[in-house]
N, C-alpha and C positions, 0 to 999 in steps of 0.2 A: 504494500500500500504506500502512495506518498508519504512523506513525512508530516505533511502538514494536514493529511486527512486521518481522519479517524474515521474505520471500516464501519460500518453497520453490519454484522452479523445475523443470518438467517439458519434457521434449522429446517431439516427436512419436515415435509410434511407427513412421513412415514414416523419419525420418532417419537417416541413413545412418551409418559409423562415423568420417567425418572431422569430426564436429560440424556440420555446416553444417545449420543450419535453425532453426528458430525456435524459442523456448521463450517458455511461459508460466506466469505462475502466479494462480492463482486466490483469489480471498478474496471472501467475500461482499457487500464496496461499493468494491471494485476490482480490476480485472482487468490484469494487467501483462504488455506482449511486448515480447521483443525477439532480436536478431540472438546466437548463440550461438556467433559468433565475433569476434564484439565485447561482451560483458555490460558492459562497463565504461565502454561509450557512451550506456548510458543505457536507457530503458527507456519506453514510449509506453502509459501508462495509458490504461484506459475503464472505461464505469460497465460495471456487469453487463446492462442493457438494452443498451446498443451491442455489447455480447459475443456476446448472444444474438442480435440480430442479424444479424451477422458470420456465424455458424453457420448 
């Protein structure tokens, strides 16, 4: 994510209500995931071509 943005963070709509599943968040020259029972371990950027990808 930019330096100067702060992500907004989305969960799947598949996850359940103890948080356990992945969140990402989206921005147009980076892509950020991570564990939603850990957010404070960090987070595993990609470009948006690797995202698209993925999908």
């Amino acid at each position: 994510m930019h330096a100067q943005h702060t992500p907004t963070w989305q969960k799947s709509s598949y996850s359940n209500t103890k948080d356990d599943c992945v969140e990402i968040a989206l921005d147009p020259a980076d892509m950020g995931i991570r564990d939603s029972k850990a957010p404070h371990a960090g987070a595993l950027h990609v470009s948006p071509l690797a995202w698209h990808s993925f999908l």
